[in-house]
Structure formats: C-alpha cells, structure tokens
Wavefront OBJ file of the C-alpha trace (Angstrom):
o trace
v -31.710 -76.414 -7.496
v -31.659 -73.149 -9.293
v -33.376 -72.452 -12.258
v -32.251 -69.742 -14.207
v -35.172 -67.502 -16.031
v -35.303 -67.247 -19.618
v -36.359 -63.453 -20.807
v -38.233 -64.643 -23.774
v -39.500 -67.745 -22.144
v -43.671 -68.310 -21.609
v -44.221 -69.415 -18.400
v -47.326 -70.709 -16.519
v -48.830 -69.577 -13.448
v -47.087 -72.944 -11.624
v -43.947 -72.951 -13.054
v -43.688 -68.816 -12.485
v -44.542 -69.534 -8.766
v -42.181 -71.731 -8.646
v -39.543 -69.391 -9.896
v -40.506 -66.630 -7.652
v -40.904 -69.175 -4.377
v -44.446 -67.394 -3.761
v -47.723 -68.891 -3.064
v -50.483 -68.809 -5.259
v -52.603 -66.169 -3.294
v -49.379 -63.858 -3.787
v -49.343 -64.783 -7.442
v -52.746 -63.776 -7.603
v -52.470 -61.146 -5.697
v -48.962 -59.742 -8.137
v -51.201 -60.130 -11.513
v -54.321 -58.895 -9.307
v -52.123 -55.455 -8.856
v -50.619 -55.287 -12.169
v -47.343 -55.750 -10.498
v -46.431 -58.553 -12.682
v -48.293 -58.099 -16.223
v -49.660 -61.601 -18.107
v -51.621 -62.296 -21.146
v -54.841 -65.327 -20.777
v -55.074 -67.753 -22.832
v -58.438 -69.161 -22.104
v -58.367 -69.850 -18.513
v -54.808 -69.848 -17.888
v -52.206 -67.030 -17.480
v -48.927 -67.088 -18.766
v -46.469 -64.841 -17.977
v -43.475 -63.757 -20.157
v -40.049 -64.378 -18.595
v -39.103 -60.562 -18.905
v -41.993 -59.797 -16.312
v -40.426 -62.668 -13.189
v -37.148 -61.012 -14.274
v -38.528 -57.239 -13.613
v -40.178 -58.202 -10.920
v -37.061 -59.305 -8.964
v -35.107 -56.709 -10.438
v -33.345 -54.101 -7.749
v -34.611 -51.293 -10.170
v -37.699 -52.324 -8.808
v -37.370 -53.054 -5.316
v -35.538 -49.489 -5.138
v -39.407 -47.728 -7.137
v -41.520 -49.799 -3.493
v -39.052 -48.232 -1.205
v -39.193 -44.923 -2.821
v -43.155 -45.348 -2.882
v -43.520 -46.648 0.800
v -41.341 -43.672 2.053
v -43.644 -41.203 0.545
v -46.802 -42.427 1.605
v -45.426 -42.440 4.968
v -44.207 -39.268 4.598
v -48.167 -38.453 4.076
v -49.158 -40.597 6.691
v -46.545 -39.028 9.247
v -47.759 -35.644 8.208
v -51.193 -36.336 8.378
v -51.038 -37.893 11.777
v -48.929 -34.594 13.272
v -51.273 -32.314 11.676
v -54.239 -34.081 14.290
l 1 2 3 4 5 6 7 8 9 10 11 12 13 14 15 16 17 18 19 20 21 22 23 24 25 26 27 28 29 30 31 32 33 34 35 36 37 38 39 40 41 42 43 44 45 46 47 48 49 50 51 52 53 54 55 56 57 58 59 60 61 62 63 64 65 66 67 68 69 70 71 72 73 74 75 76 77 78 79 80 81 82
C-alpha cells in the first residue's frame, strides 16, 4: 500500500524510512550528508515532508547525475594525464 507524502507533514525517522523504502544506515547516512535536512528534538529527528518529497524529486536525481559526470570527468582526466 502506498502512502502518499504530505509536504507540511512532520515525520519521524521510522515512518520517513518507511516512505523512502531505505534502511536505517541509509537514513543515517542521507541526514549524515545533508542530503535530506531534519531538525532534533531531543534525541529524535524529524523530518519535514517537503525534504522526502525533494529528495525523490527528478530535479534532484537530474543535480547527482550532473555531479557524478563531472567528477568523472576529473577522474578520467586525471587518470589519462598518468
């Protein structure tokens, strides 16, 4: 079952897992990174519904392609320059 993700929703780490179908060491990881930005309350994160929903956003996935292909663009030329 689907559940659709509410922009102005809180969510916890669990149920944002959950919505994302990720593990908790790629959760971690995500906040870890800043690629997914949440605010602690105490011990606990909790992550608006605007960040899942940027996250899984093509606008997004399109800025990690763009980024791979120019470090390996470095990479490439660093390696041809040996």
């Amino acid at each position: 079952m689907d559940q659709e993700i509410k922009p102005n929703v809180v969510y916890t780490t669990t149920e944002s897992r959950m919505l994302l179908k990720v593990s908790e060491s790629t959760l971690k990881r995500l906040l870890k990174k800043g690629m997914i930005r949440a605010n602690k309350v105490g011990r606990q994160y909790r992550i608006l519904g605007k960040e899942i929903l940027r996250l899984v956003s093509p606008q997004l996935e399109k800025q990690a392609v763009e980024k791979y292909l120019a470090l390996k663009k470095q990479v490439v030329t660093k390696i041809n320059k040996w």
